[in-house]
N, C-alpha and C positions, 0 to 999 in steps of 0.2 A: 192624316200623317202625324207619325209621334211627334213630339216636341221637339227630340233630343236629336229628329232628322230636319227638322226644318227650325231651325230656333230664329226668333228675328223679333229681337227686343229693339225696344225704342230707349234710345240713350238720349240724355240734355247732359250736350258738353258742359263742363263746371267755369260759373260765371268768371272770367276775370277782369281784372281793373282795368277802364281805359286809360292808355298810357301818356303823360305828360311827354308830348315829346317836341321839343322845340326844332329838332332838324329835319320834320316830315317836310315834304314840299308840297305846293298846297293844291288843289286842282283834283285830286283823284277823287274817281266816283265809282261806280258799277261799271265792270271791268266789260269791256266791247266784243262783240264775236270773236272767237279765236279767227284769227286769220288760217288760212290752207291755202299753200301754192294750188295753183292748176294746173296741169296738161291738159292735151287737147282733148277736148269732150266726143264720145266717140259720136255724137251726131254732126261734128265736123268730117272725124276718123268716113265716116259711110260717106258725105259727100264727095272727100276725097277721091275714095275707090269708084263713083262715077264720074269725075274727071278725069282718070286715071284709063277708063274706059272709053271716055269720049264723046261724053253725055254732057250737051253743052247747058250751062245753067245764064240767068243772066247776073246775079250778083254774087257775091259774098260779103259777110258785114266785117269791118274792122274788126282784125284783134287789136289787143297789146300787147306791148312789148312783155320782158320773164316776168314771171309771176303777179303778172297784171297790175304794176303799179301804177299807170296813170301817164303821163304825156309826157312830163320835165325831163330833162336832161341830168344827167347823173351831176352837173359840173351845177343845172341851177339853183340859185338862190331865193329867186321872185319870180310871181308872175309876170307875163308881160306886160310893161308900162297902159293905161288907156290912154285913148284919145284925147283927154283933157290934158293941162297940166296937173302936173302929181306935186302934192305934197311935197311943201322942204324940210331938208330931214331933219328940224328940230320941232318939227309938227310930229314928227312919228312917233308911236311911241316905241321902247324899248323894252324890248322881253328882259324881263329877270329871272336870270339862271336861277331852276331850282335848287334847293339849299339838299342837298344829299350828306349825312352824316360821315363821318370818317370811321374804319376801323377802329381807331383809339376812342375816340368819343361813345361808339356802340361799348365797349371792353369797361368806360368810366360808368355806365349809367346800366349794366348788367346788374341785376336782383339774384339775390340769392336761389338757387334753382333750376334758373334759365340758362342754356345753351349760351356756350360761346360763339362768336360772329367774325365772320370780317366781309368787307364788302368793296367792289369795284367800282369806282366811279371813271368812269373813260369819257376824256374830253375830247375823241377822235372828232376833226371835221367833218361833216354829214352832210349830203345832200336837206334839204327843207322839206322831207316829208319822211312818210313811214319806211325804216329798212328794215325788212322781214331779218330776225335772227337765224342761226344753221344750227344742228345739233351739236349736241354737248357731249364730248369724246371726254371718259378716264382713263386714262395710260397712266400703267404705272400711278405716283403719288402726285401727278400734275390733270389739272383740269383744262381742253384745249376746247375750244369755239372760232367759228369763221363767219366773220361780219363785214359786210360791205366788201373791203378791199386788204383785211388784212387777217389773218389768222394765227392768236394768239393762245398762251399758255400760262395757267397759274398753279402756285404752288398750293394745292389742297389745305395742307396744313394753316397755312397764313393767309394764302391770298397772293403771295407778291410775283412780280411778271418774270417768268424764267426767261422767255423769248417773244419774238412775233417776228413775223413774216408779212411781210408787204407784199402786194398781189395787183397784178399791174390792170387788172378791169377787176370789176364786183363780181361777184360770187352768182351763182344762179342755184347750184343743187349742191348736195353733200350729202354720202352714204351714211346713215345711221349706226355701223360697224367700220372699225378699222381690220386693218390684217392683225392677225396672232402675233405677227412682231412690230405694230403700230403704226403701219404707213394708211395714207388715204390718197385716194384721188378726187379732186374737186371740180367740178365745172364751174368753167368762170363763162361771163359774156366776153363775145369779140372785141365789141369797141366798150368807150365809155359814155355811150350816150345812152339813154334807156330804150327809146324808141327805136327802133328796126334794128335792134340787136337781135344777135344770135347767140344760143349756147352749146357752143362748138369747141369752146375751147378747155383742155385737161392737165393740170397739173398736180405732180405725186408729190406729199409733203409728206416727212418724215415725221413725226408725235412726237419721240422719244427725244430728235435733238433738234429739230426745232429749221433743217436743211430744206430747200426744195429741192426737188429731183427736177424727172424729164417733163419735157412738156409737147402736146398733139395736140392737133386742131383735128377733130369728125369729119369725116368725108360727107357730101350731102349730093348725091345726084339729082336730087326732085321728086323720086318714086317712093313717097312715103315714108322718105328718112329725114326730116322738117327737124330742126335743130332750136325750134320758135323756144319751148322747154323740154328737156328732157328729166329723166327720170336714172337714179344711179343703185348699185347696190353690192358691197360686197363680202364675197365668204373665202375662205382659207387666201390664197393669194390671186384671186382673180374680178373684175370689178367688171360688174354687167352695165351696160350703158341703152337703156333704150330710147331713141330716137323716133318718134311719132307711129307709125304704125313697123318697126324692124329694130332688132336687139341685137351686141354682138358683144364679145364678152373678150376682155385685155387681160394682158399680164402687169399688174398691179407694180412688179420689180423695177419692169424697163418699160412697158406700155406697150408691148409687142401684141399683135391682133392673135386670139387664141381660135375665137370660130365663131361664126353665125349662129345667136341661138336663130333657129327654123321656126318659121312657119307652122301652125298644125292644119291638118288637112287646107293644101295651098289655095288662096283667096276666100276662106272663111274664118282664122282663127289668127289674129295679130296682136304679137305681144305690146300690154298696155301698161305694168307698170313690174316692178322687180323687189323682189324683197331676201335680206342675209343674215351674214350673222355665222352660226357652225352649219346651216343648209343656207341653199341658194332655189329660191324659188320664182318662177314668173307667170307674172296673170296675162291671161291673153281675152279680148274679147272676141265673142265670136258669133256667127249670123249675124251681123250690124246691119244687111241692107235688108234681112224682112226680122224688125223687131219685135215683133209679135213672137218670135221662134227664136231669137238671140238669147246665149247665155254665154255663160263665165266658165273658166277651166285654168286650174293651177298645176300646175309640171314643179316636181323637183328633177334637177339636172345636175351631173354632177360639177362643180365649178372645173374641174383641170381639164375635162374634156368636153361638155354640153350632152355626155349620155344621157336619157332621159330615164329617171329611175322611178316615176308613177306619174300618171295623171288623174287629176277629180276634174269632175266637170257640174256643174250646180244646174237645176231642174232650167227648163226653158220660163223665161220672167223673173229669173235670180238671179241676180250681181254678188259678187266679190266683194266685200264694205272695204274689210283692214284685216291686214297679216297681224294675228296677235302675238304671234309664236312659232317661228320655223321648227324648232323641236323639242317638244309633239310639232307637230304643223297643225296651227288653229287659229282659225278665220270665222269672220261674220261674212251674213248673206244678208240680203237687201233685197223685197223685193222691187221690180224695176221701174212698177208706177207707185206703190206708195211709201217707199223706202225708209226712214227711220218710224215707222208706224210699224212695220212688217219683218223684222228681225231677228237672226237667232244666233248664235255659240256655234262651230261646227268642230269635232275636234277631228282629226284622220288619224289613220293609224298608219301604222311605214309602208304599206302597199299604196297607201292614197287612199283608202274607202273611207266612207265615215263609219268613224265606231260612237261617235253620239254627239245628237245634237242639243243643244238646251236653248230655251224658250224663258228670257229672263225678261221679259217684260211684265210677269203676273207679280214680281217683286219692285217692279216701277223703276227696273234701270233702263237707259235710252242709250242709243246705239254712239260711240264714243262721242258723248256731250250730247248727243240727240242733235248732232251732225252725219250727213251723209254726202261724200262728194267722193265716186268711183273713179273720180282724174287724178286724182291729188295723192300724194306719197304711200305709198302700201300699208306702211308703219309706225304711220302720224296716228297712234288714237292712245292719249296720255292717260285715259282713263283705263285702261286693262292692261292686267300683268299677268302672266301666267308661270308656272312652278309647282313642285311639289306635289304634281296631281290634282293640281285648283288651278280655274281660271278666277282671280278679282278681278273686279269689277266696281268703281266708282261713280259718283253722281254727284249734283249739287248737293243733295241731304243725306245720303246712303252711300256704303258700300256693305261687300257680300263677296263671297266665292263658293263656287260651285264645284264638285267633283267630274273632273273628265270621266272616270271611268264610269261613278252611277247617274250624273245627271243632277244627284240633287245638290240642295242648298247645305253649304257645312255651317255656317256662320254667316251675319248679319246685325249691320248694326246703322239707325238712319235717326237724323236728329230731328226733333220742333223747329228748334230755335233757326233762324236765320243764316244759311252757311253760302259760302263761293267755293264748295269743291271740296270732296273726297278723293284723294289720288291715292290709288296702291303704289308702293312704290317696290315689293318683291315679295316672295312668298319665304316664308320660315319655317323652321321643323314641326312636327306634330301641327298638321295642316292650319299653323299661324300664317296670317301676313303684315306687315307693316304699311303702316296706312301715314299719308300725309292730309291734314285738315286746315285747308286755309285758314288762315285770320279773318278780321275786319278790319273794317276803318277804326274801328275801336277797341279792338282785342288782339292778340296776338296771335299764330295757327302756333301748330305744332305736331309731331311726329309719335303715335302711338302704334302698338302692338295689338293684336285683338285673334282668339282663335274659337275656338268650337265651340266656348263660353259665350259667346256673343258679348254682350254690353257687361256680362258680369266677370269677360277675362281682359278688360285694356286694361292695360298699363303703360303710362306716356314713358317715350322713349328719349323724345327731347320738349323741352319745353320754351318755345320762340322767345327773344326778349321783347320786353313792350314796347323798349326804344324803337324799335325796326317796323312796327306794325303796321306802318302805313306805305312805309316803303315794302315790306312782305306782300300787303297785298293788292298794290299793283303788278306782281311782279308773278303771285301763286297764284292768284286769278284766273290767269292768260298768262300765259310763259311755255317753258317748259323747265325739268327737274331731273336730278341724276342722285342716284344714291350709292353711296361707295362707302361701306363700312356701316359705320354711323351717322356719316355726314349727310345732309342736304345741301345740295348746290340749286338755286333757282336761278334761271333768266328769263328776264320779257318776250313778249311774243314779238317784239319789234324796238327800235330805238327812230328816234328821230333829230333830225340836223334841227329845228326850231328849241332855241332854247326855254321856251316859256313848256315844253312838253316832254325835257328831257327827265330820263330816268337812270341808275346804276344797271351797267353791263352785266353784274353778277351780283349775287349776296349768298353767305351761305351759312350754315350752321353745324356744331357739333357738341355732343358732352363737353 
């Protein structure tokens, strides 16, 4: 293969100074598996449908409560006392709040060059363990997030809090898409305790001003509509909600029930998880009680009515990984025993067929992070963007994009030196993409351009300041990232109520 079709130079990012920086907080090390919610794994999904049948088993093992956090109660602080006498509390010791910089002080100690910052420090009380973050909604010039119990809004430009909305239990799911005119619907848990909760409960928050709307609680009969976590999604004004093995799709306005997504071919094909945006698509698994013969199938539908306007279905022993892109509609496949070893690119064309598949593992990328969990969010994979007739594609030391239409590689570019992450963050004209390059604990990341030239066309687009770099990268590591214009918005993949382990809700950057 020519050169000029496959190019994939080896680039050494350009050293920079480790930064003096007196407001890092101290503790950070090599950033921990990203976290992923779960759904229910469909080898629960098959036991189910022989209970359902009347096939008596004699156990089942414990779950957890949503998203598998652990035992405590939303309201604890400690664990439970022991048997012994406990410590008095001037024996204990006391966590000291990490030292997080302010806006002004990031703005005093900016180097010529570097990106301007501003950043969120939020001292909301918190339960004393990990609370998973929700996606990151731009509307309009405000940047909005829904944490624990309240879902707030900042003003892009600066940083400062337009609103927030208080939310009477924690959050469980949130759709990755708002509507065209910026409302969401949320699932919250029922109570506030974490164990034997349910996420049954739906409330519509307006972006734009900051209002709650109506609020529903899910109906749950028993027959495979288990509310333990759900999965949400939506496109033009309608939000898909699926509930463990059954899907049913609302009016986003007032919450009014639209229809049933169906079944495909009845007691073999159950929708498992949904994915939006300008299409609306749902993965359903299918044969789950003889797996040997189980595979995956993707339906686009149309959101106002649940018409079904194509189906794919993947070979028997292929799973569904991640919705990269409702349009094109392009997905990774997985296969089912040896899965992020076994994967490929699948792009469709508007009938549902595939018009090409690509096979990027001979350039050493791994399936989003070289994670693979078919329960967990359609559209959780921070590593791929697609646009422009490319899918990118990031990694620890690489990124790259590929052409949908011929498969091959257009551009590439993977470093020596030590990195935590390539992220694409959109694709640009004359098949560019921009790419985000973590920091280090010692260096600062930053946001460059890169297109058919490989290593010989970047050009940084922002360049981090060094004050931030230890707060960046706890934060680029594992988080997640929104890009609107020029800007970078990052947040962590979690926060926590223990003050020896808190970190800033947001940090962000621009020219």
């Amino acid at each position: 293969m020519s050169q000029s079709h496959e190019p994939w130079y080896r680039h050494r990012p350009p050293p920079w100074p480790a930064p003096d920086n007196p407001y890092a907080p101290e503790g950070y090390g090599p950033p921990p598996p990203r976290p992923r919610r779960r759904r229910w794994p469909v080898a629960a999904a098959a036991l189910a449908l022989l209970l359902l049948a009347g096939v008596g088993v004699y156990a089942l093992s414990e779950r957890t409560g949503p998203n598998h956090a652990g035992s405590d109660s939303a309201g604890s602080k400690s664990p439970a006392p022991p048997a012994t006498a406990p410590p008095t509390a001037s024996a204990r010791p006391t966590p000291t709040p990490s030292r997080i910089p302010t806006t002004a002080e990031i703005a005093q100690r900016r180097e010529p060059g570097e990106a301007s910052a501003w950043i969120v420090d939020d001292r909301t009380d918190l339960p004393r363990r990990n609370i998973p973050t929700e996606d990151l909604w731009i509307v309009g010039d405000t940047v909005v997030q829904a944490i624990y119990k309240r879902v707030v809004a900042h003003r892009l430009s600066d940083g400062a809090q337009l609103w927030s909305v208080t939310l009477p239990t924690p959050v469980c799911e949130t759709p990755v898409n708002a509507t065209p005119d910026g409302k969401v619907v949320i699932v919250l848990q029922n109570v506030e305790a974490w164990t034997g909760a349910r996420c049954n409960q739906l409330r519509m928050i307006d972006l734009r001003t900051g209002k709650a709307g109506w609020h529903k609680r899910l109906t749950e009969t028993g027959a495979g509509d288990d509310t333990i976590i759900v999965d949400s999604a939506i496109s033009g004004g309608t939000v898909a909600i699926v509930q463990s093995m059954k899907a049913t799709a609302y009016k986003v306005a007032d919450g009014k029930k639209l229809y049933d997504i169906p079944m495909e071919n009845p007691g073999k094909c159950y929708p498992g998880r949904v994915a939006g945006g300008s299409r609306l698509l749902v993965l359903a698994d299918c044969a789950i009680t003889a797996l040997e013969k189980a595979y995956d199938q993707v339906r686009e539908i149309d959101p106002a009515t649940g018409k079904v306007r194509w189906r794919y279905r993947t070979e028997p022993g292929r799973r569904i990984g991640q919705v990269l892109s409702v349009a094109p509609a392009v997905i990774t496949t997985v296969h089912r025993e040896t899965h992020a070893d076994d994967w490929r690119v699948v792009a469709l064309g508007p009938d549902g067929r595939a018009r090409r598949t690509i096979d990027p593992r001979g350039k050493g990328f791994k399936h989003c992070g070289d994670s693979v969990d078919t329960s967990a969010d359609a559209q959780d994979c921070r590593e791929a963007v697609v646009g422009g007739g490319l899918v990118l594609l990031g990694g620890d030391d690489r990124v790259g994009a590929y052409d949908l239409t011929t498969g091959k590689l257009v551009w590439g570019v993977k470093s020596e030196e030590t990195s935590y992450g390539y992220f694409p963050l959109r694709a640009g004209t004359g098949k560019t993409g921009f790419v985000y390059q973590v920091g280090t604990l010692s260096g600062p990341g930053r946001v460059f351009r890169v297109g058919p030239g490989s290593a010989d066309s970047i050009k940084d687009v922002l360049k981090l300041p060094a004050s931030t770099a230890r707060v960046e990268f706890g934060m680029g590591a594992v988080g997640k990232n929104a890009y609107a214009g020029d800007r970078l918005v990052l947040a962590p993949a979690g926060l926590s109520g223990d003050d020896a382990q808190h970190k800033p809700r947001m940090l962000s950057f621009a020219p």
